[in-house]
ChimeraX commands (.cxc) that place a marker at each C-alpha (Angstrom):
marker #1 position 15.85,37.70,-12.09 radius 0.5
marker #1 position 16.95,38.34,-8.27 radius 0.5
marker #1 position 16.00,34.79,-7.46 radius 0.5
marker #1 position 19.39,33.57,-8.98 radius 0.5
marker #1 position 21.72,36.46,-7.20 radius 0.5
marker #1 position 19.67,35.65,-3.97 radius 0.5
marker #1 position 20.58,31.97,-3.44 radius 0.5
marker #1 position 23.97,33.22,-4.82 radius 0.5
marker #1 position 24.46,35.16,-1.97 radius 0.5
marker #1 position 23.05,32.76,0.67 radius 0.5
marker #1 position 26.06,30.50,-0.92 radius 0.5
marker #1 position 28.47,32.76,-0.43 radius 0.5
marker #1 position 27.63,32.87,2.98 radius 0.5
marker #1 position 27.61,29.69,3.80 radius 0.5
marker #1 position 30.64,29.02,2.30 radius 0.5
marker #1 position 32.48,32.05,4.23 radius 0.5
marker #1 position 30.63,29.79,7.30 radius 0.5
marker #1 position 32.64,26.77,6.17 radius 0.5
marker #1 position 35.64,28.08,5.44 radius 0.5
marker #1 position 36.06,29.31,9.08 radius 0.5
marker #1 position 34.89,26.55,10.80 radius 0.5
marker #1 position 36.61,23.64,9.13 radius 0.5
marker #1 position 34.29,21.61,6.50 radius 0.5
marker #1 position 30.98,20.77,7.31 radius 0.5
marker #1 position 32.08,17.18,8.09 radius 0.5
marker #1 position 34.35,18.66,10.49 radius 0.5
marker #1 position 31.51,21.16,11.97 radius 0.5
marker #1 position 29.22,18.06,13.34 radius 0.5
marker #1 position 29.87,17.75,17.27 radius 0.5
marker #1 position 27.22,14.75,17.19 radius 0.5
marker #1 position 25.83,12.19,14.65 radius 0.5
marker #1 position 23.31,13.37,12.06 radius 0.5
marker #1 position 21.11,10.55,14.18 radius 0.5
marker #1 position 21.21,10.14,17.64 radius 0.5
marker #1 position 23.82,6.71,18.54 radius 0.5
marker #1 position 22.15,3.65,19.19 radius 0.5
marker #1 position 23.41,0.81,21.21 radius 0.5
marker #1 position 23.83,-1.32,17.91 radius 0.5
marker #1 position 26.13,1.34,16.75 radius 0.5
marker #1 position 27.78,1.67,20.47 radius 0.5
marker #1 position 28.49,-2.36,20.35 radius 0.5
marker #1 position 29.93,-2.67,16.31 radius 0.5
marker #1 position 32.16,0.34,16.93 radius 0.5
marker #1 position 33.24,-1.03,20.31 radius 0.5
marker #1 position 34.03,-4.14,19.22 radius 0.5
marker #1 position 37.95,-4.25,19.07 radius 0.5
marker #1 position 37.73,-3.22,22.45 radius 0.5
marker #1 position 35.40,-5.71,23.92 radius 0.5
marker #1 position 37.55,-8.06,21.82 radius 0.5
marker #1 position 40.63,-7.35,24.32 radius 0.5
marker #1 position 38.85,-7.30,27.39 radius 0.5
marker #1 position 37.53,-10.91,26.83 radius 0.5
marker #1 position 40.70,-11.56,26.44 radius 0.5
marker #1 position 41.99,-10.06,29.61 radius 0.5
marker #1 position 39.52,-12.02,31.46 radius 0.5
marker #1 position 40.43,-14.98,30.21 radius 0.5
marker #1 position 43.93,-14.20,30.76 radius 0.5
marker #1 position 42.93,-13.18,34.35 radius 0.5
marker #1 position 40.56,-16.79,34.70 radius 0.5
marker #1 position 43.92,-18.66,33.15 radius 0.5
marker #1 position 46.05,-17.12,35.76 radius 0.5
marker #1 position 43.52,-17.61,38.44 radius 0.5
marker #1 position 43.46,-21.17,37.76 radius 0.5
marker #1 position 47.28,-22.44,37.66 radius 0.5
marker #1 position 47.90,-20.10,40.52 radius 0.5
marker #1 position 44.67,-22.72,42.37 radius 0.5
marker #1 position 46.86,-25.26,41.82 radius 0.5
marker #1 position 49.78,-23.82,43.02 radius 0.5
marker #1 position 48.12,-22.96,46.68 radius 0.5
marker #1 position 45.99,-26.56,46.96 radius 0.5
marker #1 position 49.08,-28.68,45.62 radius 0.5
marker #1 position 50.68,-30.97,47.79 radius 0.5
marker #1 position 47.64,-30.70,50.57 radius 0.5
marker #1 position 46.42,-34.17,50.37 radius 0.5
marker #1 position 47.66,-37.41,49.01 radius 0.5
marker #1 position 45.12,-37.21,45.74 radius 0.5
marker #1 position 46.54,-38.37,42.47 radius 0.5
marker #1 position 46.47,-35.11,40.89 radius 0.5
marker #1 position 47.97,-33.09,44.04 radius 0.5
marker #1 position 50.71,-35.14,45.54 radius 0.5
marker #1 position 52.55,-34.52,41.70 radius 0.5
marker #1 position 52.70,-30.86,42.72 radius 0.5
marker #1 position 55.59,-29.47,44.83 radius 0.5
marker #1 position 58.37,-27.40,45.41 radius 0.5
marker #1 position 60.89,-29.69,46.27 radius 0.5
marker #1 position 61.17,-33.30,47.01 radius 0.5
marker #1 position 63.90,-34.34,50.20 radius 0.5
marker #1 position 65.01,-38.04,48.77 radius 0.5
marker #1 position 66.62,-39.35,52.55 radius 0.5
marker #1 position 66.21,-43.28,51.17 radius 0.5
marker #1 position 69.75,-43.54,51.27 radius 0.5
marker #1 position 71.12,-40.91,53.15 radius 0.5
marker #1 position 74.32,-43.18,54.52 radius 0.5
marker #1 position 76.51,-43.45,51.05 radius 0.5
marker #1 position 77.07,-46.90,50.40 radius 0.5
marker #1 position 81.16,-46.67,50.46 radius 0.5
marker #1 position 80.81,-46.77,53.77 radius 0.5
marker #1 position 80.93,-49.93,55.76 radius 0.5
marker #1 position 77.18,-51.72,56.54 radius 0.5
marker #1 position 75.57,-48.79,54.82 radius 0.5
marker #1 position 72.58,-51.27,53.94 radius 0.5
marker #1 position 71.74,-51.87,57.68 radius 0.5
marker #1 position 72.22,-48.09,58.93 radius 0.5
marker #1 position 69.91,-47.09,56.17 radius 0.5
marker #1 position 67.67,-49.67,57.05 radius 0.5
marker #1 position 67.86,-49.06,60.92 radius 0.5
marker #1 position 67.09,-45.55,60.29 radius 0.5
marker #1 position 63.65,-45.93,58.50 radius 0.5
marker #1 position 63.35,-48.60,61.45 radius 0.5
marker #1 position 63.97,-45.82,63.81 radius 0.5
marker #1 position 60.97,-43.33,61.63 radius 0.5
marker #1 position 63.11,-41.94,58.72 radius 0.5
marker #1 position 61.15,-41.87,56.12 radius 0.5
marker #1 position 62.41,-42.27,52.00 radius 0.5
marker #1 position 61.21,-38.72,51.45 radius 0.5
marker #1 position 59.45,-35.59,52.32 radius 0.5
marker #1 position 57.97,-33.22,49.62 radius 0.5
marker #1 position 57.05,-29.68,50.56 radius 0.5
marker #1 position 54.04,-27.34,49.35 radius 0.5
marker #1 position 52.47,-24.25,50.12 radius 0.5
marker #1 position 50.69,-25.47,53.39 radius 0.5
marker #1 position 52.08,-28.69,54.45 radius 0.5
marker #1 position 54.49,-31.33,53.48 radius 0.5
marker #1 position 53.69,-35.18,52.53 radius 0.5
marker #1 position 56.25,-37.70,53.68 radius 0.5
marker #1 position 56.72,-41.60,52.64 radius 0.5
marker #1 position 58.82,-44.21,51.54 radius 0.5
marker #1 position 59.79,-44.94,47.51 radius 0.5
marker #1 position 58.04,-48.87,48.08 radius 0.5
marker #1 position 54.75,-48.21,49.06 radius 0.5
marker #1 position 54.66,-43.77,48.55 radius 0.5
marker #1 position 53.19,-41.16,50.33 radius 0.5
marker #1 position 51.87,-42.74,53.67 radius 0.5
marker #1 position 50.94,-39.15,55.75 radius 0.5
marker #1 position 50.74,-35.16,55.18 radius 0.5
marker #1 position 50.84,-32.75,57.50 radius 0.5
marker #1 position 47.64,-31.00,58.16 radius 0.5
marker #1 position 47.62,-27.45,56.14 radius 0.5
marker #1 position 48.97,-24.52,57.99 radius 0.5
marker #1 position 48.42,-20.75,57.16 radius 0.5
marker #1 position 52.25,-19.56,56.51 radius 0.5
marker #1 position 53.46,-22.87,56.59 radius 0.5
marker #1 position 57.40,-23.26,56.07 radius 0.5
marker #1 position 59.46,-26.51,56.00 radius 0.5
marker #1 position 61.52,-27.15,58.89 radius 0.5
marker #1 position 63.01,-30.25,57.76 radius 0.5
marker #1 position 65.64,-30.59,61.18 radius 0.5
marker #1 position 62.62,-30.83,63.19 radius 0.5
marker #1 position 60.80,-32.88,61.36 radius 0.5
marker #1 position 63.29,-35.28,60.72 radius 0.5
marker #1 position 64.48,-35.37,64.34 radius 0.5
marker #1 position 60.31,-35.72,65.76 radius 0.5
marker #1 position 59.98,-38.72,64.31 radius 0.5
marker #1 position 63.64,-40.43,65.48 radius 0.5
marker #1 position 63.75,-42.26,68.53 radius 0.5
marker #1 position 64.57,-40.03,71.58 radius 0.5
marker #1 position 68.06,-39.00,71.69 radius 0.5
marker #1 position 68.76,-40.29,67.84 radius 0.5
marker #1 position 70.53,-37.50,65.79 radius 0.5
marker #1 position 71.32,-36.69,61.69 radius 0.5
marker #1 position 73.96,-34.88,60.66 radius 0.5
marker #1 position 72.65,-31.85,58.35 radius 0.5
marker #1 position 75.15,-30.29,55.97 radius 0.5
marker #1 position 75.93,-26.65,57.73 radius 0.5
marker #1 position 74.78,-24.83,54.54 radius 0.5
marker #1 position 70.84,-26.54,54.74 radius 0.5
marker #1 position 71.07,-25.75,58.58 radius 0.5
marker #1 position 72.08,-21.76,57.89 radius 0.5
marker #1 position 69.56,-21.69,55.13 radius 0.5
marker #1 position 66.53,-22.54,57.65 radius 0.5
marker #1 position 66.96,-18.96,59.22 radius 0.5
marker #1 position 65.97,-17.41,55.49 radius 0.5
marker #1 position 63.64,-20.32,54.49 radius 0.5
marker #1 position 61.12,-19.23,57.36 radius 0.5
marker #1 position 61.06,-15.41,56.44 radius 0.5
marker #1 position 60.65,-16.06,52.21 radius 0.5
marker #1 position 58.39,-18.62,52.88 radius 0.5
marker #1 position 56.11,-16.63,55.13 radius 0.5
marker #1 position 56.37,-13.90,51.98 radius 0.5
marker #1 position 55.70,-16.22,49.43 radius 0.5
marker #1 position 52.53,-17.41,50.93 radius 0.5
marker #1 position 51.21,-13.92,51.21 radius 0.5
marker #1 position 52.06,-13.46,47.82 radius 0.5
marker #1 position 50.75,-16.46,46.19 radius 0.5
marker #1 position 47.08,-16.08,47.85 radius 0.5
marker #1 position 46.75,-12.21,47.27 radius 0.5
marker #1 position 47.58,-13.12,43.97 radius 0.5
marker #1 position 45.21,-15.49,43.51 radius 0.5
marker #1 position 42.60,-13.00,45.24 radius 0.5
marker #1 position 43.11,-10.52,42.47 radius 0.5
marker #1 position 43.27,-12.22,39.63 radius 0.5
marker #1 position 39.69,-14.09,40.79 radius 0.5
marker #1 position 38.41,-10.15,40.67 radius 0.5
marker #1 position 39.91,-9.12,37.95 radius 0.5
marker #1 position 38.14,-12.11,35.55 radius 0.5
marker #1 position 34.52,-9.81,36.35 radius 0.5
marker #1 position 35.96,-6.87,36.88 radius 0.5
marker #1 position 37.46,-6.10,33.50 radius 0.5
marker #1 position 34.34,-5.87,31.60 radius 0.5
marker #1 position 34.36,-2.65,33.10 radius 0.5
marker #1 position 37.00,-1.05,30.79 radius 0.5
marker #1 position 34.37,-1.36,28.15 radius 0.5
marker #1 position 32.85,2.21,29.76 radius 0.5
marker #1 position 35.32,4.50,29.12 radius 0.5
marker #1 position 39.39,4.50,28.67 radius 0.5
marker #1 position 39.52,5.96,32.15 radius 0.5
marker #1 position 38.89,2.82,33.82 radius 0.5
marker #1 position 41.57,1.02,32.55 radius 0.5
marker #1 position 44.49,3.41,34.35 radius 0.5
marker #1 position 43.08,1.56,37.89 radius 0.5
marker #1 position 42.66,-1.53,36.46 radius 0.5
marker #1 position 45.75,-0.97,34.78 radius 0.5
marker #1 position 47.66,-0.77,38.30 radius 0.5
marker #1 position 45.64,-3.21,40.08 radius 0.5
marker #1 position 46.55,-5.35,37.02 radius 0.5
marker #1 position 50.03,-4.42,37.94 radius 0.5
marker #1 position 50.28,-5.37,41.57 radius 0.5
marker #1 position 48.73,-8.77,40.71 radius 0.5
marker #1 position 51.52,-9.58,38.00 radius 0.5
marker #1 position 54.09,-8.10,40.43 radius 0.5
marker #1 position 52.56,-10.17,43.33 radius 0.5
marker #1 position 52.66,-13.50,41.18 radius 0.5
marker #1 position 56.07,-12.64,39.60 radius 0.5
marker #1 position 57.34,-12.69,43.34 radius 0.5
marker #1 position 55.77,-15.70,44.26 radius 0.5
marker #1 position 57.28,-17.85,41.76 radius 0.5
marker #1 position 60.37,-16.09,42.04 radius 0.5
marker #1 position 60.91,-16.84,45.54 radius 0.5
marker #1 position 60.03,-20.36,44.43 radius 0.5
marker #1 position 61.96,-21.43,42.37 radius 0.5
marker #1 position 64.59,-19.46,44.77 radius 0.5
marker #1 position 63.90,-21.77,47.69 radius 0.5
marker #1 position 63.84,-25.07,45.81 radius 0.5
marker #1 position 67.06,-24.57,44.02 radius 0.5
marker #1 position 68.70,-23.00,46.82 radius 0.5
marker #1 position 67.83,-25.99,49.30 radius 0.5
marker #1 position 68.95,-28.71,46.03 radius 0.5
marker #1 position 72.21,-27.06,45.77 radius 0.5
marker #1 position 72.99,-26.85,50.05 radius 0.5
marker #1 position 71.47,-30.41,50.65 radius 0.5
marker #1 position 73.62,-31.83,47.72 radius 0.5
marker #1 position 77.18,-30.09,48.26 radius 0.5
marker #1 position 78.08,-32.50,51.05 radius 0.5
marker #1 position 79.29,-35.69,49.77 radius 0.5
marker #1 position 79.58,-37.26,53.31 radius 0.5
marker #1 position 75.86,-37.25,52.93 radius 0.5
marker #1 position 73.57,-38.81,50.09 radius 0.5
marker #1 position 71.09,-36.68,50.09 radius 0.5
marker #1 position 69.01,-35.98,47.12 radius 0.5
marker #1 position 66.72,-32.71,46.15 radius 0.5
marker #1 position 64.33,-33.01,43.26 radius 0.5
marker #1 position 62.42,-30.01,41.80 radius 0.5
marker #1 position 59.20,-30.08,41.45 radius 0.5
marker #1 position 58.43,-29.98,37.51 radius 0.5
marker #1 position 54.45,-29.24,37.84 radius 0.5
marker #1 position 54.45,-26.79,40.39 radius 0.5
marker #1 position 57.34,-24.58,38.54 radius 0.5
marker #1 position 55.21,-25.01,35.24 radius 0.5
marker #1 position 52.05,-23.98,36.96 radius 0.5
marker #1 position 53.52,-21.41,38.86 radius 0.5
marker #1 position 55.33,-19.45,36.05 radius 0.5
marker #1 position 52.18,-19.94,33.26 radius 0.5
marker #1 position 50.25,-17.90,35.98 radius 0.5
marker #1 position 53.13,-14.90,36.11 radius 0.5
marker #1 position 53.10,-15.44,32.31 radius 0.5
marker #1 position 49.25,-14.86,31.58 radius 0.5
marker #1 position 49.12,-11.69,34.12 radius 0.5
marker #1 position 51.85,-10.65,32.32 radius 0.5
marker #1 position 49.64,-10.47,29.03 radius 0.5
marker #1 position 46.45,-9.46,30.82 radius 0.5
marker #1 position 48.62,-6.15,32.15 radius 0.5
marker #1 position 49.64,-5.55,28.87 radius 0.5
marker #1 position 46.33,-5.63,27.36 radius 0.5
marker #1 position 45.21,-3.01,30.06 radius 0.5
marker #1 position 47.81,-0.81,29.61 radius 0.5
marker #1 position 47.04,-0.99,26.33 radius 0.5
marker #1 position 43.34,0.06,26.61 radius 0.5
marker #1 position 44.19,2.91,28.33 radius 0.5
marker #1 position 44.98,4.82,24.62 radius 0.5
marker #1 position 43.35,2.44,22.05 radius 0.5
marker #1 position 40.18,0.95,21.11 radius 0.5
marker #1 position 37.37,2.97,21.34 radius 0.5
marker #1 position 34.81,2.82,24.45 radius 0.5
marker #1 position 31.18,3.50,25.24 radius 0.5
marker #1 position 32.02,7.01,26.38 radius 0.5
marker #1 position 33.98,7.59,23.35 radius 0.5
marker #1 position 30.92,6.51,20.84 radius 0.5
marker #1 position 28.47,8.42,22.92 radius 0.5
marker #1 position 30.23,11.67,23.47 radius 0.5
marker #1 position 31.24,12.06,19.45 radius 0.5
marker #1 position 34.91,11.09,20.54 radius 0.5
marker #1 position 35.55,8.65,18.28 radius 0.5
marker #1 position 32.91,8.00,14.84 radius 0.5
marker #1 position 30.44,5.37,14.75 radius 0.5
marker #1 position 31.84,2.80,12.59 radius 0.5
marker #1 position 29.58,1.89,9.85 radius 0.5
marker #1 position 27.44,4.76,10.39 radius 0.5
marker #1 position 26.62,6.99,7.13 radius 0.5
marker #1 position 28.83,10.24,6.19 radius 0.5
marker #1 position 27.07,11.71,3.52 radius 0.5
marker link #1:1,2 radius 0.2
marker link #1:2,3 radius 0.2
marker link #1:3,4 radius 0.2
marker link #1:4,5 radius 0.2
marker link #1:5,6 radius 0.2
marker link #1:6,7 radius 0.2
marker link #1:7,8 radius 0.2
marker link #1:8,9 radius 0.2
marker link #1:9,10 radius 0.2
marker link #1:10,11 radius 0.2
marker link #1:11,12 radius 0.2
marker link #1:12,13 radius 0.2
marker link #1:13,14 radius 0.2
marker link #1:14,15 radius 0.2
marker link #1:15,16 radius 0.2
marker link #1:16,17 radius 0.2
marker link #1:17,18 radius 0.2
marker link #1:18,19 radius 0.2
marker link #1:19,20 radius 0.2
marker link #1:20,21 radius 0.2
marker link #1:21,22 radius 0.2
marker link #1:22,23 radius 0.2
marker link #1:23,24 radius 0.2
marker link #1:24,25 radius 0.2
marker link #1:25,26 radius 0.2
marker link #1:26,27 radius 0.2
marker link #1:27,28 radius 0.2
marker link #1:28,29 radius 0.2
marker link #1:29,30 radius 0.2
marker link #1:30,31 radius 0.2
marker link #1:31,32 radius 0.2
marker link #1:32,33 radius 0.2
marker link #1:33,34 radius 0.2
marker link #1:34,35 radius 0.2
marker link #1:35,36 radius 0.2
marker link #1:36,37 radius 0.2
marker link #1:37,38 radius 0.2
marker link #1:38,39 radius 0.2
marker link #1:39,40 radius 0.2
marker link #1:40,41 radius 0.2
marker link #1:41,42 radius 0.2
marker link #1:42,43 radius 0.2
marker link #1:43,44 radius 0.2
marker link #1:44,45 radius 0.2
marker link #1:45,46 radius 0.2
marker link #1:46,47 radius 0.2
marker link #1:47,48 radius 0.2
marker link #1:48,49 radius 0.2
marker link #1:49,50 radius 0.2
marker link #1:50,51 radius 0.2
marker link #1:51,52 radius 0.2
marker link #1:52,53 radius 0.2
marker link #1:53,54 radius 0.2
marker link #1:54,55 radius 0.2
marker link #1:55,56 radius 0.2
marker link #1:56,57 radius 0.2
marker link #1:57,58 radius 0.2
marker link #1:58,59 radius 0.2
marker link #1:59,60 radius 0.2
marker link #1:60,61 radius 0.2
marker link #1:61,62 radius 0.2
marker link #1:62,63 radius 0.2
marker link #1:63,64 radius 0.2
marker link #1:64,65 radius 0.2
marker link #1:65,66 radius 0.2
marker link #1:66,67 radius 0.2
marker link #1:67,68 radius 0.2
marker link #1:68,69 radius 0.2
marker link #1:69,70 radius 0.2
marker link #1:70,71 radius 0.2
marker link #1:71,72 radius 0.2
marker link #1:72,73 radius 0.2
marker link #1:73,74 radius 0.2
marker link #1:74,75 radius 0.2
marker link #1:75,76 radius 0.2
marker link #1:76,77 radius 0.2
marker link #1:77,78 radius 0.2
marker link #1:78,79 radius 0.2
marker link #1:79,80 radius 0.2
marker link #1:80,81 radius 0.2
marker link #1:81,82 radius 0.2
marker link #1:82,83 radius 0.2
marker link #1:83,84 radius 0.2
marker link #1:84,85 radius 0.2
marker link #1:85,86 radius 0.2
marker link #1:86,87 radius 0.2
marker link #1:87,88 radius 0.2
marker link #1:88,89 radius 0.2
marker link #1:89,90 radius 0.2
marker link #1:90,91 radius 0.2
marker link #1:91,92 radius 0.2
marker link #1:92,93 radius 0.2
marker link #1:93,94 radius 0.2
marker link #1:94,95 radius 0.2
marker link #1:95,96 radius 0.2
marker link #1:96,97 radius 0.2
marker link #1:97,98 radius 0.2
marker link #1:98,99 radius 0.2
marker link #1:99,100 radius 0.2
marker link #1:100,101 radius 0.2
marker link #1:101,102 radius 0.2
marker link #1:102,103 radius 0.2
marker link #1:103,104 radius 0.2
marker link #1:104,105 radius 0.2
marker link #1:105,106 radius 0.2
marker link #1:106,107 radius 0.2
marker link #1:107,108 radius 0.2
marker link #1:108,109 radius 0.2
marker link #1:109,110 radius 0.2
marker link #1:110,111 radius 0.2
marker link #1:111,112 radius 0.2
marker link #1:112,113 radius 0.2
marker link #1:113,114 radius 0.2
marker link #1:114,115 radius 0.2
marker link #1:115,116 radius 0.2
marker link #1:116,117 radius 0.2
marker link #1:117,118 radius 0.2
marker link #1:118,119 radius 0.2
marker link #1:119,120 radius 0.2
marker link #1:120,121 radius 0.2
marker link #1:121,122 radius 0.2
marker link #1:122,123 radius 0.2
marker link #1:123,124 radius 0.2
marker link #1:124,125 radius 0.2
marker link #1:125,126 radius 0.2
marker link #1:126,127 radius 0.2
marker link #1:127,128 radius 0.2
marker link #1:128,129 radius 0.2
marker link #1:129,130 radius 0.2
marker link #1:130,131 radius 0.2
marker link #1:131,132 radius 0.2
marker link #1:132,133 radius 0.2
marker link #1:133,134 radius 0.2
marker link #1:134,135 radius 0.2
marker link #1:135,136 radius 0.2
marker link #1:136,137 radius 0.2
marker link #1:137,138 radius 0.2
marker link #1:138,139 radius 0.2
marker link #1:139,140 radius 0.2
marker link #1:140,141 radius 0.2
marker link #1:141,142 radius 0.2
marker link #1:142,143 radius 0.2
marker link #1:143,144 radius 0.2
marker link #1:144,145 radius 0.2
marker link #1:145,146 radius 0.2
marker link #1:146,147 radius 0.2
marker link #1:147,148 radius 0.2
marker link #1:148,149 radius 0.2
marker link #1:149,150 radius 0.2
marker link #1:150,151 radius 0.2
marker link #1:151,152 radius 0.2
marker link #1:152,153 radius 0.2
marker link #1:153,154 radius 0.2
marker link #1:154,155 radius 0.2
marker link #1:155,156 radius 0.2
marker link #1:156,157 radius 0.2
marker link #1:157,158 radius 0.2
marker link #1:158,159 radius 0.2
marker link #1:159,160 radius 0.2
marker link #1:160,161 radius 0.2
marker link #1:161,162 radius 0.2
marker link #1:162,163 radius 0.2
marker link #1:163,164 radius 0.2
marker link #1:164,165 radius 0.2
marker link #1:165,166 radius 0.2
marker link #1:166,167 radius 0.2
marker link #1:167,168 radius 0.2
marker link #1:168,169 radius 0.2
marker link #1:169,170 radius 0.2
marker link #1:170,171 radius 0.2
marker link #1:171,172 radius 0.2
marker link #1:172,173 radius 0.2
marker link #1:173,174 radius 0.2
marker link #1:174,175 radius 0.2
marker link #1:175,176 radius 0.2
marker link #1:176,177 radius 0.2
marker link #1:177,178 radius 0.2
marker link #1:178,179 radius 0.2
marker link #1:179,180 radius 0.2
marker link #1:180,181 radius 0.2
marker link #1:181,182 radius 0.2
marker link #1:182,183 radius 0.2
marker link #1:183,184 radius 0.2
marker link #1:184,185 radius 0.2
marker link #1:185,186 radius 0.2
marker link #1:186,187 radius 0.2
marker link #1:187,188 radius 0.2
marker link #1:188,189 radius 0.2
marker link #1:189,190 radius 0.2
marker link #1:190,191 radius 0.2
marker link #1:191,192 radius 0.2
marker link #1:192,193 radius 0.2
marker link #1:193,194 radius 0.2
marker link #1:194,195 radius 0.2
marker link #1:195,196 radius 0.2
marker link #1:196,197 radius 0.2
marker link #1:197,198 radius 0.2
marker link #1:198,199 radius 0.2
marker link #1:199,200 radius 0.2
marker link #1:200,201 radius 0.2
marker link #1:201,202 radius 0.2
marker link #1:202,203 radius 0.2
marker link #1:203,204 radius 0.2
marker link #1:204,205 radius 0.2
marker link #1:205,206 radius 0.2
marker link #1:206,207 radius 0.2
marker link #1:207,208 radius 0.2
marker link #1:208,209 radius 0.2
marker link #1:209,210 radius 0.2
marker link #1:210,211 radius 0.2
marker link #1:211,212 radius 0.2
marker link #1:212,213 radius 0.2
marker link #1:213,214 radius 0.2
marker link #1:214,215 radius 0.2
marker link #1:215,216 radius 0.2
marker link #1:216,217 radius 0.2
marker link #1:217,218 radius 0.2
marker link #1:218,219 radius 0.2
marker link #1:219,220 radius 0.2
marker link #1:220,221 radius 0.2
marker link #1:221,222 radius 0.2
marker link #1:222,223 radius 0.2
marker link #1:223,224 radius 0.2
marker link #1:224,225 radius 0.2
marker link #1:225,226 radius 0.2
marker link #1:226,227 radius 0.2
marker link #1:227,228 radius 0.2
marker link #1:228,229 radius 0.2
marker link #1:229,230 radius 0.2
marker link #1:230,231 radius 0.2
marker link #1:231,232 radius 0.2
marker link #1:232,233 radius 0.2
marker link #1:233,234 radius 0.2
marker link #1:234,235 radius 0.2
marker link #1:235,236 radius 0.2
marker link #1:236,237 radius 0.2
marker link #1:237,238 radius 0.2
marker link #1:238,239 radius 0.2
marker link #1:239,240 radius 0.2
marker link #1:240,241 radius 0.2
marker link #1:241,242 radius 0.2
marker link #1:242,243 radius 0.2
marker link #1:243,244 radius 0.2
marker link #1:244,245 radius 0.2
marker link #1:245,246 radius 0.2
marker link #1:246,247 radius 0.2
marker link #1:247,248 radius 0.2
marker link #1:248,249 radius 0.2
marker link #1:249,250 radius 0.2
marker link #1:250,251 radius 0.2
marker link #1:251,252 radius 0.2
marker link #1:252,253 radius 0.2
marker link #1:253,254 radius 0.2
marker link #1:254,255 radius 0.2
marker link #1:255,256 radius 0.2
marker link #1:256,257 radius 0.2
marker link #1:257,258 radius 0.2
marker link #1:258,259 radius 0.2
marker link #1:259,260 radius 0.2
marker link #1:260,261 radius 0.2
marker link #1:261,262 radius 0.2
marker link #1:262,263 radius 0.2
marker link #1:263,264 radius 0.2
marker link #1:264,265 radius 0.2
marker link #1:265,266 radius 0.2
marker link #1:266,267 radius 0.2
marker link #1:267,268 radius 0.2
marker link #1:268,269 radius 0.2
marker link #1:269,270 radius 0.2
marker link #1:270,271 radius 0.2
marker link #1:271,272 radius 0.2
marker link #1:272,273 radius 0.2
marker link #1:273,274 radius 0.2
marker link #1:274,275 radius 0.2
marker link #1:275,276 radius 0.2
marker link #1:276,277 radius 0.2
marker link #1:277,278 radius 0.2
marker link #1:278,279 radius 0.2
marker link #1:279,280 radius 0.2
marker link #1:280,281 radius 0.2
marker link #1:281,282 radius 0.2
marker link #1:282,283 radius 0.2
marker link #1:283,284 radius 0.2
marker link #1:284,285 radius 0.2
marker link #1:285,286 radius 0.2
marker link #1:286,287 radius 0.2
marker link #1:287,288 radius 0.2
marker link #1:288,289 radius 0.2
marker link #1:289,290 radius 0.2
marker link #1:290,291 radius 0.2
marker link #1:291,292 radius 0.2
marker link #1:292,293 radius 0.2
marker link #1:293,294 radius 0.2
marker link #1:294,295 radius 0.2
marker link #1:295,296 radius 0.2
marker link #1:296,297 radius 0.2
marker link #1:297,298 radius 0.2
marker link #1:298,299 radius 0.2
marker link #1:299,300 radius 0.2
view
């Protein structure tokens, strides 16, 4: 019968078709069916997976780098725990020498206080008895000038002795502090935009290259920050403490080098996730355009 030969034929055909194409699973530019948005959100799932947490990376950040900028700024009982550095001047005549009592004593007579602690905006000053009695009122680029300080609330004509390395270091405290505010707040900025701004990755791989970079700068700008920090605090304990005419005391601030290095840690993860999107986990655009296959969807 020429029915057989006929579909015989049409076979062969089709198989020359295949052959030269690929195999027919390889042939389909598009789902048998067109993609639904169910399909769009299971196969995008890993993907949305990491950008929640980005953004929560991002809002983590965003938060201990909040309590880096308001620390210090008013005498609250969360706030006044958060500082740089604390300037201990209680007993800043060392008792070997003679009637050190009464020149200590004559000197928080005179408006010495016990000790001055320094934060991004302003410092609080007060005495170890009673604690923090004032702070300064919070000033954009704010940097501790702890010479005139001191000396502004002496009696007219009363004068401290410094050590020369805390008096040389004022000249490069001004200039990193000034930097370190500008970091710290762009910082904070960015990482408050990036928490609703990475959804957007979801769309396609292409937006995570800028996010990817603005993701950068933020890490970079925080990194800095803390960096310069931890710089100035340690720098400042080891110049006020090398004189041993002088009993002066610097003590780092615990909470504010915690909270200020968590925040360079977590937008160090949430740049890594982003880089990382940038060539894995499928997107929208990838599901829609055939890119990548609809997981779960039928293949035969």
């Amino acid at each position: 019968m020429a029915l057989p030969s006929l579909l015989h034929v049409r076979r062969r055909h089709a198989d020359r078709a295949s052959s030269a194409t690929g195999s027919p699973a390889a042939t389909k530019a598009s789902p048998s069916r067109p993609v639904s948005d169910v399909d769009i959100k299971r196969s995008t799932r890993l993907r949305r997976a990491f950008v929640t947490l980005a953004s929560l990376f991002y809002l983590l950040s965003f938060v201990f780098l909040v309590l880096v900028d308001i620390g210090n700024t008013h005498n609250k009982p969360v706030l006044r725990q958060i500082y740089f550095f604390k300037l201990d001047l209680a007993d800043i005549v060392p008792l070997s020498v003679p009637n050190a009592g009464l020149i200590n004593s004559i000197a928080r007579t005179l408006g010495l206080h016990d000790f001055y602690q320094v934060g991004l905006w302003n410092f609080c000053e007060g005495y170890n008895d009673v604690g923090i009695t004032h702070c300064s009122k919070p000033k954009d680029l704010y940097w501790f000038d702890p010479v005139r300080i001191i000396l502004s609330e002496l009696l007219a004509g009363a004068t401290i002795a410094l050590p020369t390395e805390v008096v040389t270091l004022l000249h490069i405290l001004r200039l990193v502090s000034h930097l370190m505010f500008g970091f710290f707040l762009s910082a904070t900025v960015l990482a408050f935009v990036l928490v609703f701004a990475t959804p957007l990755a979801l769309l396609s791989r292409w937006w995570s290259l800028p996010f990817a970079l603005i993701s950068l700068v933020a890490l970079l700008l925080t990194l800095a920050g803390s960096a310069i920090g931890t710089a100035i605090s340690l720098a400042f304990k080891y110049a006020a403490e090398s004189r041993s005419d002088l009993n002066i005391h610097v003590y780092v601030g615990t909470r504010m080098f915690v909270f200020m290095w968590l925040a360079t840690g977590f937008a160090l993860f949430a740049f890594a996730v982003h880089a990382g999107l940038g060539c894995c986990c499928a997107s929208r655009r990838d599901i829609r355009n055939g890119r990548r296959p609809v997981k779960g969807a039928a293949t035969g």
